[in-house]
N, C-alpha and C positions, 0 to 999 in steps of 0.2 A: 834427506829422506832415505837414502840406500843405508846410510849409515844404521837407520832405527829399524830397516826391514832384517838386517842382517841378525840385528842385537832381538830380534823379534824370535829369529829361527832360531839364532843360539838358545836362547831359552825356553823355548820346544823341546827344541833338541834334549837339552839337560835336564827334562821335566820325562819328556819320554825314557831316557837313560835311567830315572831314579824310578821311574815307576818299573821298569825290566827288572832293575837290582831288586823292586821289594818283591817280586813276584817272584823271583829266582830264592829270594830268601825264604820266602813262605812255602814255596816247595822244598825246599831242602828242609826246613823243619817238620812237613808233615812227613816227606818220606824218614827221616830218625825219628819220628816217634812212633810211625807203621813200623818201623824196623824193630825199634827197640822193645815196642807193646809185645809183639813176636817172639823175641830172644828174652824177654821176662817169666812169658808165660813157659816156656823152653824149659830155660833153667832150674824151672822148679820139680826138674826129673833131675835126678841125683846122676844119672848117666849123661845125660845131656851137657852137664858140666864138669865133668871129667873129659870129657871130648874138646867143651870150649878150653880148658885149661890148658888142654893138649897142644893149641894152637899158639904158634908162635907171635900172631897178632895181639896178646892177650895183654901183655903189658902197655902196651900203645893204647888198648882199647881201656883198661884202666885210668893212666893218665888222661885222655881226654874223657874221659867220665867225670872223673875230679874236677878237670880244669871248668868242664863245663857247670857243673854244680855250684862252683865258685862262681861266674860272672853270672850263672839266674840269680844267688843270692843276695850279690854285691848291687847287682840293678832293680832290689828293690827300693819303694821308696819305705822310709821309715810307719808311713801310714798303711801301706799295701797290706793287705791280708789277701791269702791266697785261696780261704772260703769265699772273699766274695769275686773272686775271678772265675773264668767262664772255664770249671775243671776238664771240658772236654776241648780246651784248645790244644792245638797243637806241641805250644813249648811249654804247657804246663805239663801234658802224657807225655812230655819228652822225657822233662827232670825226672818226674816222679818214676818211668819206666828205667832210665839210667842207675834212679838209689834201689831199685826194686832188683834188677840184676844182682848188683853189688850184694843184698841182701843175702839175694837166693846163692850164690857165687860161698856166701859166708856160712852157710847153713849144712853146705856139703864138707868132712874131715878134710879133704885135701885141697877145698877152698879155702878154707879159712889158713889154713896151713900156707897157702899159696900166698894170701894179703898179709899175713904178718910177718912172711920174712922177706918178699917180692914188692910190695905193694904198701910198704910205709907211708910213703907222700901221701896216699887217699885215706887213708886213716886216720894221718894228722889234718887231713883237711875236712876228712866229716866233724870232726871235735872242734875243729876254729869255727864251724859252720854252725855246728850248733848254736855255739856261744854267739853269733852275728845276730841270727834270727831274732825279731822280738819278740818277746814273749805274746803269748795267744793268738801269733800267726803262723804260717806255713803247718798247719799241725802234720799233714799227712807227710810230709816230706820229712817232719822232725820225726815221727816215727819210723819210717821207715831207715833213716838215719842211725835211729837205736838200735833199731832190731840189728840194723849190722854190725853194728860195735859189742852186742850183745855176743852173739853168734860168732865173731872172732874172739872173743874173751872162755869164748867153750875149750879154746885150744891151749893150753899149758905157755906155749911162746905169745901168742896173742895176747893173754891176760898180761903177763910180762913186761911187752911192750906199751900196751894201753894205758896200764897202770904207774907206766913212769911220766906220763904226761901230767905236769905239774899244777894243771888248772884242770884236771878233771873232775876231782872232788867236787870241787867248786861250781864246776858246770852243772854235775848233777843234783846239786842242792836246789839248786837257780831254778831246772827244770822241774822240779820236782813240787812248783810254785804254779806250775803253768795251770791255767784254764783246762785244760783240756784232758781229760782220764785217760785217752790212751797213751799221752805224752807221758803223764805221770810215771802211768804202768809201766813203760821201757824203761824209763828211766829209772825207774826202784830196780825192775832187774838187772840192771847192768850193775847198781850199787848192791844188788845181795851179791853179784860175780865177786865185785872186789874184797866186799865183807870176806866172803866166804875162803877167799884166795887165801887170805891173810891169814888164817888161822887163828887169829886174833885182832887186836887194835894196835895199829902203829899213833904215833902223835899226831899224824895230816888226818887219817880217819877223825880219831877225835874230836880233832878241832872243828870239821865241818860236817859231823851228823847232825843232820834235821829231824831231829829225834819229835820234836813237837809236830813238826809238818808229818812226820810219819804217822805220829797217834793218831791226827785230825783226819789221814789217808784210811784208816782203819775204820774209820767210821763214815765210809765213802756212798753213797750209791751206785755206784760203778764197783758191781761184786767183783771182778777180777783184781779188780787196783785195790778192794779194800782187803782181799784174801791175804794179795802180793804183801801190803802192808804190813796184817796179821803175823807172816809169815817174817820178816824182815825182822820185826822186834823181838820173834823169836827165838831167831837164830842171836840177833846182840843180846839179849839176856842172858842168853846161853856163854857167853863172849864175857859179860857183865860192864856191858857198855849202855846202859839203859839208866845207868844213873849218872849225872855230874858230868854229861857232856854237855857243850855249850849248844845253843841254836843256830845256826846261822839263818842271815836275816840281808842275802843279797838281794832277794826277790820280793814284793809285798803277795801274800799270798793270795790266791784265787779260787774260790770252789769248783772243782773238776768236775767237766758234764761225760757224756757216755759219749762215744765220738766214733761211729761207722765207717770204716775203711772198707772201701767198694773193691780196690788193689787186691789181685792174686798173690798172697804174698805165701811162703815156702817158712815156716817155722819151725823152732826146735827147742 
């Protein structure tokens, strides 16, 4: 009998211990996403982030941006979409406030200058993240994702680096397949950056423009994506890349809808 009173408490006990730890965890996720909602909307003053830059915490604070990005994306399930999650929880305004800095961070000259010779590892891991995601979920987070890879690509070394990542082509094609119009739209512009880098067509351009996926974007309802589009074919005309490139065909495509982003985001 003392034997089962004991084994009774112990697992009180360890039922009380687990419920502490998840309390403790729920507070520490609302306070980083109070934190971070904060230093997003911050950021998006061009002075504000030459000050964060200033600070020698910056790199650390990078890093675990990334890292953290990585384990939301990695724990989803394959079915999870992030529209139908509750967008005002806690560790979803975390993620989203973490790519949102990163954004605004990329938006300012001596930001983005700061992530592409400082700050590689979160670079390469927005672009592994993309390609994780499936398609026609996390939309807000794949955008905001762009815009930064965008906005680094504004920087001569940035475009550079981004540029030698060997599955980016590819990424962007993929995305450029997604459900979703605002997905689209970054994603065209980040592939007009490259176009445009290039001064021409190298052989990996060629091989994976989605010349057809572009046409079909031109004729969008989603006037910005279908402008971006307009705008994309011609600049490759210009180039004379608009005939006799192949299709690529990694993604089945998806008619893009208009997609409202609630996010304070800092654009350029």
């Amino acid at each position: 009998m003392a034997c089962l009173q004991e084994k009774l408490v112990l697992r009180e006990q360890l039922w009380e211990s687990q419920e502490q730890l998840q309390q403790q965890a729920d507070f520490c996720t609302g306070l980083g996403a109070t934190s971070c909602t904060l230093l997003w909307s911050v950021s998006s003053k061009e002075e504000a982030v030459k000050d964060i830059l200033a600070d020698s915490k910056m790199g650390a604070f990078l890093t675990m941006a990334g890292q953290t990005l990585e384990s939301f994306v990695k724990s989803l399930g394959e079915e999870v979409k992030m529209e139908r999650q509750d967008v005002s929880s806690h560790e979803t305004q975390f993620v989203l406030a973490l790519a949102g800095i990163i954004t605004n961070i990329a938006a300012v000259t001596c930001g983005r200058d700061f992530l592409a010779s400082s700050a590689r590892v979160l670079l390469d891991t927005l672009t592994q993240l993309l390609g994780v995601i499936k398609p026609g979920t996390c939309s807000k987070l794949k955008v905001l994702m762009l815009m930064a890879l965008y906005n680094v690509s504004i920087s001569i070394k940035g475009l550079q680096y981004i540029s030698q990542s060997p599955g980016l082509l590819p990424l962007i094609s993929c995305l450029l397949q997604d459900g979703d119009g605002e997905v689209c739209f970054h994603a065209l512009r980040l592939l007009q950056s490259l176009v445009l880098e290039e001064g021409g067509l190298t052989v990996e351009l060629r091989e994976h423009l989605p010349l057809a996926r572009i046409h079909q974007l031109s004729s969008s309802r989603h006037s910005a994506l279908r402008q971006a589009a307009k705008d994309t074919l011609e600049d490759l005309s210009a180039l004379g890349a608009t005939q006799g490139a192949p299709e690529s065909r990694q993604c089945p495509p998806q008619e893009p809808t208009s997609h409202y982003n609630p996010w304070h985001i800092q654009k350029t």
